[in-house]
Each structure stands twice: as structure tokens, then as C-alpha cells.
C-alpha positions in Angstrom: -85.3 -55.6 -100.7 -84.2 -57.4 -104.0 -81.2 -54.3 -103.8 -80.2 -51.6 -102.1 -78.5 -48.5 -103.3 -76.2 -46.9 -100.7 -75.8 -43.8 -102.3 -79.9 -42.8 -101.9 -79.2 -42.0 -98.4 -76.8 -39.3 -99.6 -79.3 -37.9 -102.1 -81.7 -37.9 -99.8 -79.7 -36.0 -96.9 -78.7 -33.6 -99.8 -82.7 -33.0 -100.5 -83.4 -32.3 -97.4 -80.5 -29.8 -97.2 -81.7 -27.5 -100.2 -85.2 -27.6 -98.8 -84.1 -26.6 -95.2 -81.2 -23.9 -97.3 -84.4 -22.9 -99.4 -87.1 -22.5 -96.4 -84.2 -19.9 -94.5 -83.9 -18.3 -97.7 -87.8 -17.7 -98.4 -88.0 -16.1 -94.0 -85.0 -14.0 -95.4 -86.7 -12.3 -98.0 -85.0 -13.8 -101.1 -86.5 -13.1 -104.3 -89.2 -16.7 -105.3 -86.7 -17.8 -108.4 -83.9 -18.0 -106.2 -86.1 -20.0 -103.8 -87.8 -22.0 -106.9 -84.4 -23.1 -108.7 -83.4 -24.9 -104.7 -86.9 -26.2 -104.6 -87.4 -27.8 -107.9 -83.4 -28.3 -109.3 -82.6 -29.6 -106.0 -84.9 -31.1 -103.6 -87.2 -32.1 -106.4 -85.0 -33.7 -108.6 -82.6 -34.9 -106.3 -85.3 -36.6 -104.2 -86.4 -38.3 -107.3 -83.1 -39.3 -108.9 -82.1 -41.2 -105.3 -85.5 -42.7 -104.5 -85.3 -44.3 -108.7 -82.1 -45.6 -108.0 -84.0 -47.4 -105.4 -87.7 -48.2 -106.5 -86.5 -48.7 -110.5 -84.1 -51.9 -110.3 -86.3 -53.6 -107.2 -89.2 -53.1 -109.8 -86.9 -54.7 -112.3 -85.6 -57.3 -109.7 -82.4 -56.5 -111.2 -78.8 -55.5 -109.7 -77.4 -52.0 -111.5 -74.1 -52.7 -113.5 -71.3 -50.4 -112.7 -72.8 -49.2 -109.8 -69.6 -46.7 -108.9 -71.2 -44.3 -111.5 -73.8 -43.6 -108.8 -71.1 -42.0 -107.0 -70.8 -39.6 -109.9 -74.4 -38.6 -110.1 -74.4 -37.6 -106.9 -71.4 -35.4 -106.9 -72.9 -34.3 -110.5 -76.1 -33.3 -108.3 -73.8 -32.1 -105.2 -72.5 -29.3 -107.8 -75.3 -28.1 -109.5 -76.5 -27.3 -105.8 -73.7 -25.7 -104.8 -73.5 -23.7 -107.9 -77.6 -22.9 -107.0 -76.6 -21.8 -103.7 -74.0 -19.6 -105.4 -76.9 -18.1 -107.7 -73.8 -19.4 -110.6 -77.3 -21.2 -112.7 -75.8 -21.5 -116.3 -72.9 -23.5 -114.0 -75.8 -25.1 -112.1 -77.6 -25.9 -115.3 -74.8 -27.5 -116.7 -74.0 -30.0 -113.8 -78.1 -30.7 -113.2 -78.3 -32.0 -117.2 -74.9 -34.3 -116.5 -76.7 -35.8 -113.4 -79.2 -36.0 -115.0 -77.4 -37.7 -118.3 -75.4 -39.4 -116.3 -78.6 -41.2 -113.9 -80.4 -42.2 -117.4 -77.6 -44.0 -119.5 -77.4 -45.7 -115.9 -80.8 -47.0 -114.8 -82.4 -47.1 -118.4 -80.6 -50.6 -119.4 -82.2 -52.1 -116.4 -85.8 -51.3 -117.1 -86.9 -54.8 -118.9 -90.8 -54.8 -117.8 -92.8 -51.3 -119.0 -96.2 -53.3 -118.3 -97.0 -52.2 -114.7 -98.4 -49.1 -114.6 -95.9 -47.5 -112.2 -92.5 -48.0 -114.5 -95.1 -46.1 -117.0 -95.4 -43.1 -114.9 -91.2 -43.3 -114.3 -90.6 -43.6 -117.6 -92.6 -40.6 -118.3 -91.1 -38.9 -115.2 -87.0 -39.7 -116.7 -88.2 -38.1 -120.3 -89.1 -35.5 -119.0 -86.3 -35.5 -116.0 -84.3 -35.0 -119.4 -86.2 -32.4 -120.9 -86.0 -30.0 -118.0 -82.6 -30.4 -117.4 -81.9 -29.1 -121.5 -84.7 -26.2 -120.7 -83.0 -25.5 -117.4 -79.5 -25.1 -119.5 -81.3 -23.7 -122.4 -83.1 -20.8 -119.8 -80.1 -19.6 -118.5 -77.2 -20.4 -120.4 -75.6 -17.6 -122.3 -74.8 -19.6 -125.8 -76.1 -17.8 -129.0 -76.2 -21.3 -130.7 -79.0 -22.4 -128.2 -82.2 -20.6 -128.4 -83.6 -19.5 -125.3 -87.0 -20.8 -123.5 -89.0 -19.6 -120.8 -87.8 -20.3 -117.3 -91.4 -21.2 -116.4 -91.1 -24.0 -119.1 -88.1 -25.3 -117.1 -89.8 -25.4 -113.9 -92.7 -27.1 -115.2 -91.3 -29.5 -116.8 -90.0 -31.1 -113.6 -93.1 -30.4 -111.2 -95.1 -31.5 -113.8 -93.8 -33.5 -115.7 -91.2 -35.2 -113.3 -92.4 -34.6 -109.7 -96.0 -35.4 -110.6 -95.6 -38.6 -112.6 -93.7 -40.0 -110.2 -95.0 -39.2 -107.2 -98.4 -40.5 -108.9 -96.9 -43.7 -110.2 -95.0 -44.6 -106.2 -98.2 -44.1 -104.9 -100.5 -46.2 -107.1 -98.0 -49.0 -106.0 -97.0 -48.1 -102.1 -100.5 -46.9 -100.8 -102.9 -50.3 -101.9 -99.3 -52.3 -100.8 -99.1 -50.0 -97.4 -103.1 -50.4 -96.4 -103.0 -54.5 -98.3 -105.8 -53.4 -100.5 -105.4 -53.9 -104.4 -105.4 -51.5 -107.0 -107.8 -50.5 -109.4 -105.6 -51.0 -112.5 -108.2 -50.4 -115.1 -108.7 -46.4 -113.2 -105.0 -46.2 -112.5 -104.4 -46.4 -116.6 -106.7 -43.5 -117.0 -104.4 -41.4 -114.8 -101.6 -41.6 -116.6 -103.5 -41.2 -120.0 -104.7 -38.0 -118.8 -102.1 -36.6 -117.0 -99.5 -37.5 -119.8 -102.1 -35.1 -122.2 -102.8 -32.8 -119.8 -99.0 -32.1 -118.9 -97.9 -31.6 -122.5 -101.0 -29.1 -123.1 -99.7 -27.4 -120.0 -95.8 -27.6 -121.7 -96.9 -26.1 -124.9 -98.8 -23.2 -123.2 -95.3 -22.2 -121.3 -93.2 -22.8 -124.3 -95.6 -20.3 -126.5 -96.1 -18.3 -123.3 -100.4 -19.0 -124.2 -101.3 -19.1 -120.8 -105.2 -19.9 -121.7 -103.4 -23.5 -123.0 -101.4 -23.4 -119.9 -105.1 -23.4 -117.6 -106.4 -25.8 -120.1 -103.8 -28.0 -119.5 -103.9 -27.6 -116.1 -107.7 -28.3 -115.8 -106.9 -32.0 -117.6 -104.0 -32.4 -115.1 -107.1 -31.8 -112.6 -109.8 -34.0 -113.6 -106.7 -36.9 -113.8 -105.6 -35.8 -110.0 -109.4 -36.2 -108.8 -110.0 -40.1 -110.4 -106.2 -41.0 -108.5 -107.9 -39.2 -105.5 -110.7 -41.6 -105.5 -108.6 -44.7 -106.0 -106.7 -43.2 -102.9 -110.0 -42.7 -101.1 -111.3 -46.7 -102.5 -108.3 -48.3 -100.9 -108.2 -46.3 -97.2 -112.4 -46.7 -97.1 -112.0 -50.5 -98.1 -108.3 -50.8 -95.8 -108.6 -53.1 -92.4 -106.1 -50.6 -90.5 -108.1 -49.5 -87.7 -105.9 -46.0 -88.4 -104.3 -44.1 -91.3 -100.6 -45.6 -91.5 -98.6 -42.0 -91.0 -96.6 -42.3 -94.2 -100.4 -42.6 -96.3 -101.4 -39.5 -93.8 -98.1 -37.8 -95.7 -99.4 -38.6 -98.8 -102.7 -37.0 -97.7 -101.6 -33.7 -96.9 -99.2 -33.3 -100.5 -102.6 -34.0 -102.2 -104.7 -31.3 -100.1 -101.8 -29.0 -101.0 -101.9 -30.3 -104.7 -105.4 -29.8 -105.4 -105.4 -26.5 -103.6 -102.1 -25.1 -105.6 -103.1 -26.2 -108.8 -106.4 -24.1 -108.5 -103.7 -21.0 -107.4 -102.5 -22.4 -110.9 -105.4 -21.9 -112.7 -106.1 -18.6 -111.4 -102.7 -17.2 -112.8 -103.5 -19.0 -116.0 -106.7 -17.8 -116.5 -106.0 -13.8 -115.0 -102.5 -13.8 -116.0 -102.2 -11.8 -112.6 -98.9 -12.6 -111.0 -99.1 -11.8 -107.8 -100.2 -15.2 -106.5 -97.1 -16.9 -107.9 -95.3 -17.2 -104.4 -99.0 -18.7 -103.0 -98.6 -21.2 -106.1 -95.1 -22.2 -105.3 -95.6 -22.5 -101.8 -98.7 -25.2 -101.9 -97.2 -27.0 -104.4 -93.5 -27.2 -103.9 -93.4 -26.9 -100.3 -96.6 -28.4 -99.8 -96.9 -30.8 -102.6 -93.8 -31.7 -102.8 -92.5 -31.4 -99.2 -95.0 -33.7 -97.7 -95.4 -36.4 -100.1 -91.8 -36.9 -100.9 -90.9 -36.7 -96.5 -93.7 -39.5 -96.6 -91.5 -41.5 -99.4 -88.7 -41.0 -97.4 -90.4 -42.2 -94.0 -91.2 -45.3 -96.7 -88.0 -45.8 -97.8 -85.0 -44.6 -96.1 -85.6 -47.0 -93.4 -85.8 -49.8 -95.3 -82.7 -49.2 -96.6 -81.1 -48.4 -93.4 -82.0 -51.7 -91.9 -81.0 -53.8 -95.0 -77.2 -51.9 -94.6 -77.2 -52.7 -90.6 -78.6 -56.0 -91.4 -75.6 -57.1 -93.5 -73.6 -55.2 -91.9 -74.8 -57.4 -88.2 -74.9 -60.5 -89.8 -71.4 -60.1 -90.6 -70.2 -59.6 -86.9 -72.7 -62.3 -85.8 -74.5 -59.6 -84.0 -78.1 -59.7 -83.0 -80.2 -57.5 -85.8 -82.5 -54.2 -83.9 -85.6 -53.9 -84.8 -86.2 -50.4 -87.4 -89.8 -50.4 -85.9 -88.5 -49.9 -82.3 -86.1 -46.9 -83.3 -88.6 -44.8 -85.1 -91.0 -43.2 -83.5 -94.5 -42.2 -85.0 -95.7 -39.5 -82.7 -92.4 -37.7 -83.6 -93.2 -38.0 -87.4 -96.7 -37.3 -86.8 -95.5 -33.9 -85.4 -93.2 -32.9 -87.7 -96.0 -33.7 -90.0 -98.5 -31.4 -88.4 -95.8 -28.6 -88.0 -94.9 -28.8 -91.7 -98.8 -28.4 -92.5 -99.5 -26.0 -90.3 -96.2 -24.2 -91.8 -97.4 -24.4 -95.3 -100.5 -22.9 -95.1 -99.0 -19.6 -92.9 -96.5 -19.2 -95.3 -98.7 -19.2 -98.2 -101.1 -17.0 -96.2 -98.3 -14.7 -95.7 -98.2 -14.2 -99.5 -101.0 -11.6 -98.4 -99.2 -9.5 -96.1 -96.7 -6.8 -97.0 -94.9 -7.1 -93.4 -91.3 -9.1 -93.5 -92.1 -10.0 -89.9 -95.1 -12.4 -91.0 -92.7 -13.7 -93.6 -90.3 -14.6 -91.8 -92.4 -16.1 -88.8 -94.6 -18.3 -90.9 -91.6 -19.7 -92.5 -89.6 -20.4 -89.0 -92.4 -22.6 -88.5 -92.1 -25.0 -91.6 -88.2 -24.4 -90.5 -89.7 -25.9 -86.8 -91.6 -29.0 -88.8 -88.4 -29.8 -90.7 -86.2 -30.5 -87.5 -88.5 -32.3 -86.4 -88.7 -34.2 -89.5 -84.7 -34.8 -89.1 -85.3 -35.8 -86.0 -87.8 -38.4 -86.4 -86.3 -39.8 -89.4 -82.6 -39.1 -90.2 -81.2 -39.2 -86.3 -83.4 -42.1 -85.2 -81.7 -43.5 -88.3 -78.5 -42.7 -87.6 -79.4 -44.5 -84.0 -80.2 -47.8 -85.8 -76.8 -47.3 -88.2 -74.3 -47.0 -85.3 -75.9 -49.4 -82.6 
């Protein structure tokens, strides 16, 4: 790696703690906007915010000036959590948008290249990073100088507009790089041409609370999700792995759960029935979300983890472990198949009246996320202090 950001670690260990906070919460029986605002505020953005501090300069090739002010990010995006936890969300508002401020006037001066098609799907992921951050303050915060927007706007605007552009844009670059196959460039342009019209239709339609727009939108967010699925499908068909890599079989699973959630989405659109809103948040925060962004974490993390031991050994003229022999795939594979298993039960369980299903469905996603610590952060850990 060109360079390494020591404080994505952090953001990542503080992800994983709002999705773990949030998946106890949902087998408790709190209410889904309690749940959504930890999802999508925190292990959303946050995931995001430390895997750009990584991915945007070594795109760049560049080293971050004044790199302390990562530190304040972070404790920016340690706050707002805290303050979610707390259910305090005009407090939490106001700490997510200085994160958030804070991460743009810092990464944005090192962005020199736009051409490749990934740093276009990043910077249409930060604009919009900003924009929700202003709804989320604007949708909660008590101020009669600010006029007031729908919370769904908020929400949307980072699973939309955020979550999906970037998770779109890391993938067009990691999965041809992860199964050495090359991209389709001329296909992967048409992506983000679509999805970029498809997500401000679906904007609108929340900010005029039109939710025929909204399922509009929604089906052009659809049709641009089902070209990047055949690139996807082009590169493991022509790949010369004799298996799936398990961090591509992540990615996998978040799309099943995509695909699936946004039809949940068009449903509600189109009916304007309610009901199914905890089934739509489930597949595509929890499902979506969770198991692409734990299979950009299985990507990442340990690459940073091993440049940090590496300098770190080289200094003490130690001999430098191998990351490959301290993670184990069969134990991310698991917490992979636990986690989908989880998913689907607990959006099942959207069905059931009884607390009991609840609650069990969700221990099991609670099950695949240990495991998921396990197989990543301890075995990490392992590496750190050997």
C-alpha cells in the first residue's frame, strides 16, 4: 500500500460496534428508527468514512496533509454515536455533519485524478455523504430558521446515495483485481450514469413525499444494479480461480439481499403500505450493507494490519508473519453463512406477531457477527501483538 491510515482500524471497530449495539436492539424490540439511525448514521457512514480514508489517497497515490485531523473525525463520529445510542439525534445530527465536514475539507484536496470510474462513484458518494448529514440535522433539529425534511429523505440519501455508490464503485475496482480479470469500463460507465439519475429521482420522490417518483426511481436504481450484476457475473464466469475468493462470495450475498430489498422497496413505493418497512430495512441494511461492507473489511483491514506490523517488525529486525497464515477462511466462511442465514430469519420474522421469533432470528445474526470478530478482528489482533 502506497499509505496507510491508522485511524480506519478504529472506524472500523466502531462500525462494527453500532451494528452489533443495533442487532441487540432490533431482538429487544426497539422501535425500526431507533434501529435505522445506528444502522445507517453509524455503521454505514462510519464504515465508509474509514475505508475512504484508505482507498481515496492510495487511488490518488498521495500521502494526506495534516493527518492528526483524522483523529478528529473519528471522535466527531465517536459522538454522534454515543449521542445515537442516547436517542439525543439533534446532538447526534450535529456531530455526524462535523465528521462529516470535517472528512471532506480533508480528503477532497487530495483527489487530483476523477477519470477512473471508481473516484466517480466516491465523489458522488462524499456529495451526497454531505447532503445527508444537512438532512439528518435538518430532520431532527429543532431550529425554526431551518425548514424541516422528511427523515426518509435523510436515510436515503446515505443508502442510496452514499452506501450504494460506493460500495458499487469499490467493487467495480476490487472484484476484476481480486479474480485478475479486467473490467468492462465501457458497462461500468453506464452504472454510474444510471444510478446517479435513478438516485436523484428516488431523492425527489422523498423530499415531495411522491412515492410513485420514489418507485420510479427506484426501478432505474434497478435496471443499473442488474448491468453491474452481469459485469460481476462476466468476471467470476471468465476468472481462473478454481473457487469463489470468500471476500467476492461477501459481495455476492449483499447483492442477493440488494436486489431482493429493493423490490421490498418498490412494493412500499408503489402500495404505499407500510408494513414491510422493517423487511426493507433488514435486507438492505443488515443484508446489503452488512455483508458487503464485512467483505470490504475482510479486503482491507488486513492489509492494513500487516503494513502497521510490517514497519513496526522491520524496525526491531524481526522476522515479518505471514497475514495469510493468521486468518482463517473456514471461520469467515461461517460467520458468512450465519449472517445470511440471520438475515433472511429476521426479515422473515417481520411476519410474525410473536417477540420470541424476533428475538431468536436476531440472536442468530448476533451468532454470525461473533464469529465475524472472530475471524477477522481477533485473528488480527493475533498478527498485531505477535
Amino acid at each position: 500500500m502506497f499509505y496507510v491510515s491508522k485511524m480506519t482500524p478504529f472506524f472500523f471497530l466502531l462500525a462494527f460496534t453500532e451494528i452489533l449495539f443495533a442487532s441487540f436492539s432490533k431482538a429487544l424490540g426497539y422501535d425500526y428508527i431507533f434501529v435505522g439511525i445506528i444502522t445507517v448514521f453509524g455503521f454505514i457512514l462510519h464504515t465508509i468514512l474509514g475505508a475512504a480514508y484508505q482507498i481515496i489517497p492510495n487511488s490518488q497515490q498521495v500521502q494526506l496533509k495534516n493527518e492528526k485531523l483524522q483523529i478528529f473525525v473519528f471522535i466527531s463520529a465517536a459522538l454522534s454515536s454515543f449521542f445515537m445510542f442516547m436517542k439525543n439525534y439533534p446532538i447526534a445530527s450535529l456531530f455526524t455533519v462535523t465528521s462529516v465536514v470535517l472528512f471532506t475539507i480533508h480528503v477532497l484536496p487530495a483527489v487530483k485524478n476523477i477519470q477512473p470510474v471508481t473516484i466517480k462513484f466516491l465523489l458522488a458518494s462524499l456529495v451526497y455523504m454531505n447532503l445527508g448529514a444537512v438532512f439528518f440535522v435538518m430532520s431532527h433539529l429543532p431550529v425554526d430558521i431551518l425548514p424541516s425534511v422528511p427523515f426518509q429523505l435523510a436515510v436515503h440519501s446515505i443508502t442510496a446515495g452514499v452506501m450504494l455508490n460506493a460500495i458499487i464503485g469499490v467493487e467495480l475496482a476490487w472484484i476484476p483485481m481480486i479474480l485478475m480479470h479486467t473490467l468492462n469500463l465501457r458497462l461500468a460507465k453506464a452504472v454510474f450514469f444510471i444510478l446517479q439519475l435513478g438516485i436523484l429521482i428516488l431523492l425527489v420522490g422523498f423530499a415531495t413525499v411522491m412515492y410513485k417518483v420514489v418507485a420510479v426511481g427506484g426501478l432505474i436504481i434497478l435496471s443499473g444494479i442488474l448491468i453491474f450484476l452481469w459485469i460481476v457475473f462476466d468476471s467470476v464466469r471468465k476468472s481462473t480461480h478454481k473457487e469463489i475468493p470468500f471476500v467476492v462470495k461477501f459481495f455476492i450475498a449483499g447483492h442477493i439481499f440488494l436486489i431482493i430489498g429493493i423490490l421490498a422497496g418498490l412494493h412500499l413505493a408503489g402500495s404505499g403500505k407500510l408494513d414491510a418497512v422493517g423487511i426493507h430495512m433488514d435486507l438492505m441494511v443488515f443484508g446489503f450493507g452488512g455483508m458487503t461492507i464485512f467483505g470490504a473489511m475482510f479486503h482491507l483491514l488486513p492489509r492494513i494490519v500487516w503494513n502497521m506490523v510490517h514497519v513496526k517488525k522491520a524496525q526491531e529486525g524481526k522476522k515479518i508473519p505471514n497475514v495469510f497464515n493468521i486468518l482463517k477462511k473456514n471461520e469467515a466462511v461461517i460467520s458468512l453463512y450465519v449472517m445470511f442465514f440471520g438475515v433472511f430469519l429476521m426479515a422473515g420474522a417481520n411476519f410474525s406477531d410473536l417477540h420470541t421469533v424476533k428475538y431468536l432470528t436476531a440472536l442468530v445474526f448476533i451468532t454470525g457477527l461473533l464469529l465475524f470478530f472472530r475471524a477477522l478482528f481477533y485473528r488480527l489482533y493475533q498478527l498485531y501483538t505477535l
